[in-house]
C-alpha positions in Angstrom: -0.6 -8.4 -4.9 1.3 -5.9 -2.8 3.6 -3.0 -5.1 7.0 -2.2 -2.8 7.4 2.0 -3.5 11.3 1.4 -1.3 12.7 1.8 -5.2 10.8 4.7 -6.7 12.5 8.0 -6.3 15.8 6.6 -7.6 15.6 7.8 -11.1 16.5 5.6 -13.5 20.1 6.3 -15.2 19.6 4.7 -18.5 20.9 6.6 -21.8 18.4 6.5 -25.0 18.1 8.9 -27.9 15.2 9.8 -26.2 12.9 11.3 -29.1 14.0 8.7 -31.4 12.6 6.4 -28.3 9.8 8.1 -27.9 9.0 8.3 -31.3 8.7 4.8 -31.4 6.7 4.1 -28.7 4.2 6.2 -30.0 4.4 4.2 -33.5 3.8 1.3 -31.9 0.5 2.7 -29.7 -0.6 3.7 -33.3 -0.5 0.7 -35.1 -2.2 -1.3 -32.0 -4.6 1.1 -31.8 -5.3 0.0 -36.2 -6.2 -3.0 -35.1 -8.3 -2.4 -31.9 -10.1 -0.3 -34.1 -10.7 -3.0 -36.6 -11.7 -5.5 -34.3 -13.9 -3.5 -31.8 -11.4 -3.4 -29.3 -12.5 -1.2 -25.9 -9.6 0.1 -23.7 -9.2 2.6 -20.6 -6.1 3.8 -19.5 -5.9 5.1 -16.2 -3.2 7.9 -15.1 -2.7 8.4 -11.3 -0.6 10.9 -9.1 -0.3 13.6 -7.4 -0.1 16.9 -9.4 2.8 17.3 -10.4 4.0 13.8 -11.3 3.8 14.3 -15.0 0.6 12.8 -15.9 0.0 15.7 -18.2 3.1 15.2 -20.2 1.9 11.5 -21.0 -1.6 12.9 -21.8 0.4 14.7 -24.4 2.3 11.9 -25.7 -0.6 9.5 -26.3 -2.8 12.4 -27.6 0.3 12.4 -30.4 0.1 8.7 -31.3 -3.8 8.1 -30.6 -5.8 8.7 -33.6 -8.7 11.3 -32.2 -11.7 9.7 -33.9 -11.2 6.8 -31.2 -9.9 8.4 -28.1 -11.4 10.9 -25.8 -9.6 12.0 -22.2 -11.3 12.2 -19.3 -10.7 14.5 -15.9 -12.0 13.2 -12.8 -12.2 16.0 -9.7 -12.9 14.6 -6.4 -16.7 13.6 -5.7 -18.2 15.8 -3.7 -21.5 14.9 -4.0 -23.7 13.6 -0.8 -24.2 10.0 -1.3 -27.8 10.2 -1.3 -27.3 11.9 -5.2 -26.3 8.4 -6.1 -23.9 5.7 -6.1 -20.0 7.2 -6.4 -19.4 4.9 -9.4 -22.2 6.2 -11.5 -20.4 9.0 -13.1 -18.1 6.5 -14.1 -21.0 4.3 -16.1 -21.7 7.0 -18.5 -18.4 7.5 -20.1 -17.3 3.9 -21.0 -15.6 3.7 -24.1 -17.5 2.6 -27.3 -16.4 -0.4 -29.6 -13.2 0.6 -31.2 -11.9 3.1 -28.7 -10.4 4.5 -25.6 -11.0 6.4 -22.4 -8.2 8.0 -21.0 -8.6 9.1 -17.5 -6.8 11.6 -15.9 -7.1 11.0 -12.8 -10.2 8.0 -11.9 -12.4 6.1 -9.4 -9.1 5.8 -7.3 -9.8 9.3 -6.3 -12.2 7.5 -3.8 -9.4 5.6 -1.4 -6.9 8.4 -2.2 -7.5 12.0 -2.2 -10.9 11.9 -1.1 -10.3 9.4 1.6 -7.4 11.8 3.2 -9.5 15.2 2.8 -12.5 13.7 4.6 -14.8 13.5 1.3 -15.3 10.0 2.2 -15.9 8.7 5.1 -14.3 5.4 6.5 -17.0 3.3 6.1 -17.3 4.5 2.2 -13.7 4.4 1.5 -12.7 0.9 2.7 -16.2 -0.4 1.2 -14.9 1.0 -2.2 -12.0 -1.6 -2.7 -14.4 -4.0 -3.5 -16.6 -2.0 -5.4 -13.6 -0.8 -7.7 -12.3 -4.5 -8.1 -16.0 -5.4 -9.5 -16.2 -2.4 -11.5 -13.4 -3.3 -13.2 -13.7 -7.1 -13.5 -17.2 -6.0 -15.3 -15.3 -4.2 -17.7 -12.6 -7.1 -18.1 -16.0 -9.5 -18.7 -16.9 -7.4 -21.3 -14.0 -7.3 -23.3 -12.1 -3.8 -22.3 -8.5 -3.4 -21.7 -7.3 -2.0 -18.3 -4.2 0.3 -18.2 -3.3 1.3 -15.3 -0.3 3.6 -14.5 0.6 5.6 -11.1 3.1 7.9 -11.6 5.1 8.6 -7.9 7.0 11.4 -7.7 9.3 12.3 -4.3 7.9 15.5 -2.8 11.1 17.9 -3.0 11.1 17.1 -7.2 7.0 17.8 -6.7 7.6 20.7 -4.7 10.1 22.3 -7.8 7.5 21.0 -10.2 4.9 23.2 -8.8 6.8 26.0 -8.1 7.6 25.9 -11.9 4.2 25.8 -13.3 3.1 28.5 -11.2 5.6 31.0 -12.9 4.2 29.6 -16.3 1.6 31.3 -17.5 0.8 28.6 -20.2 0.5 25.9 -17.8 -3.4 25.0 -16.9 -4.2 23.6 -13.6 -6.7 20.6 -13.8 -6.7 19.3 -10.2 -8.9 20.9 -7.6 -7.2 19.2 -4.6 -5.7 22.7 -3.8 -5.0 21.0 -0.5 -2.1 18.8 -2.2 0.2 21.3 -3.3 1.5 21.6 0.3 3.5 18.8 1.7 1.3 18.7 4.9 -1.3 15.7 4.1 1.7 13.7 2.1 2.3 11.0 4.5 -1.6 10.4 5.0 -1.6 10.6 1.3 1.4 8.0 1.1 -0.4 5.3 3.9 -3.9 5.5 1.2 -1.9 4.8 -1.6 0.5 1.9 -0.1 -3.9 0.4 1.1 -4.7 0.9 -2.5 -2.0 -0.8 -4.3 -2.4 -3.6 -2.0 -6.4 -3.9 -2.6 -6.7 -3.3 -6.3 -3.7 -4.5 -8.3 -5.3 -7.5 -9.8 -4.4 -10.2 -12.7 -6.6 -8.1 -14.8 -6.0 -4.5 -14.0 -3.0 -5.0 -12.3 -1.3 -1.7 -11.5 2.1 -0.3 -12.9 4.1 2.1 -10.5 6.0 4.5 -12.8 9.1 6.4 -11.2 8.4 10.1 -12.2 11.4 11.7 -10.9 12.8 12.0 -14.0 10.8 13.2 -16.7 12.3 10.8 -19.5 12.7 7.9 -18.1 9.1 8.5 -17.5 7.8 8.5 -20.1 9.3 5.8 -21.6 8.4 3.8 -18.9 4.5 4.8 -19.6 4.6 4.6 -23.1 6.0 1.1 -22.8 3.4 0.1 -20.6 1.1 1.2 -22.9 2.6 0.3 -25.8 3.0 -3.6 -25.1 -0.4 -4.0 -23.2 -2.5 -2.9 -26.7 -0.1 -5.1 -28.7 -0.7 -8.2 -26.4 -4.6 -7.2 -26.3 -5.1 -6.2 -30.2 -2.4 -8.0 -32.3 -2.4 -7.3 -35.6 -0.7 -10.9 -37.3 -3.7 -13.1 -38.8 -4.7 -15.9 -36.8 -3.2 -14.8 -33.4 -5.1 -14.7 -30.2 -5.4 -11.5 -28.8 -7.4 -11.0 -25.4 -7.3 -9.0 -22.2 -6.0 -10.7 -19.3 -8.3 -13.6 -18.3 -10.6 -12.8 -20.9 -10.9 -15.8 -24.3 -9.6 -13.2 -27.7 -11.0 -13.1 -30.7 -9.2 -13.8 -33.5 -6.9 -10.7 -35.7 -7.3 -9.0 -38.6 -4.7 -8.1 -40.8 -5.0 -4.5 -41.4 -3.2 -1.5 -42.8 -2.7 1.9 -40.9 -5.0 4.6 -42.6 
């Protein structure tokens, strides 16, 4: 299921009370997440980008509505390991989520067909073999029971460039990715091919992807929230005697709860 990127970098004009929005949103993550917690519920949200594409800022906004108890983040660096140290996807294995809560990756497995794919850290053969491998990674998590989020933020590389620029005159900003090599412009339309293969490979009926247009901060966050927001409330419903499930996955049946 191929994802057109023609529209992103258009911004999106709407007019909200923003906080008030925002504020909602995160409401609504908090009383799903009640009930996933209730029920056992395991989910992963996965945030992709370049740096600079404001994947921090959602970290901070579902860090704000996600209880703590039932939530850890996650940062992923490129794999640099030789693959005689094991299989790519084992790091991965270790850090599941439990019964009752979340993984939230910044940054993922996709690192495989993107940024390690364009800096050489794979080589072709591993790269194009890891489509596959990521699809049935993730449909063994979908057979289990988890919840897949997935959210790439794409951001147009004159508002990345500013971005940057920004956060290196901010003395309070931390720098998490160690792609050094991305903060120039240079490897952006290798970049830009990788991620137009990837969408095309792995945005399936149960982890399909959703592209987020991070030009405008916002608008951006809304977007993600939403996402967010209304795939827990389809997976972990909260009404007594509705069917919640992950895509293509049988539910289980709800439990009316109260927020603690």
């Amino acid at each position: 299921m191929p994802i057109d990127l023609s529209e992103t970098g258009q911004g999106d004009r709407i007019s909200l009370e923003s906080d008030a929005t925002l504020a909602a949103l995160r409401d609504r993550i908090a009383v799903a997440q009640v009930a996933q917690v209730v029920r056992g519920g395991r989910a992963i949200i996965v945030l992709e980008g370049l740096e600079g594409s404001l994947k921090t800022a959602v970290i901070r906004q579902l860090a704000a509505a996600l209880d703590p108890r039932f939530f850890k983040t996650l940062t992923v660096t490129p794999d640099r390991r030789r693959s005689g140290e094991g299989h790519w996807l084992a790091r991965f294995w270790t850090d599941l989520p439990a019964q009752g809560c979340t993984a939230l990756y910044f940054n993922s497995w996709y690192r495989r067909v993107l940024e390690e794919r364009v800096l050489g850290l794979a080589n072709p053969s591993e790269w194009t073999r890891a489509y596959d491998e990521i699809n049935e990674f993730e449909a063994q998590q979908r057979d289990y029971g988890t919840l897949i989020v997935k959210l790439y933020f794409h951001v147009t590389e004159g508002i990345r460039a500013r971005r940057l620029a920004e956060r290196a005159e901010d003395e309070r900003a931390i720098v998490t990715d160690s792609s050094a090599e991305f903060r120039t412009s240079a490897l952006r339309p290798a970049y830009d091919d990788a991620l137009t293969q990837m969408l095309a490979q792995n945005n399936l009926r149960w982890s399909p992807w959703t592209v987020i247009d991070a030009d405008q901060s916002v608008p951006a966050l809304i977007s993600a929230l939403s996402a967010v927001a209304d795939a827990f409330a389809r997976a972990f419903p909260r009404e007594l005697g509705v069917e919640g499930s992950v895509p293509g996955r049988p539910g289980r049946r709800a439990v009316r709860t109260k927020p603690a």
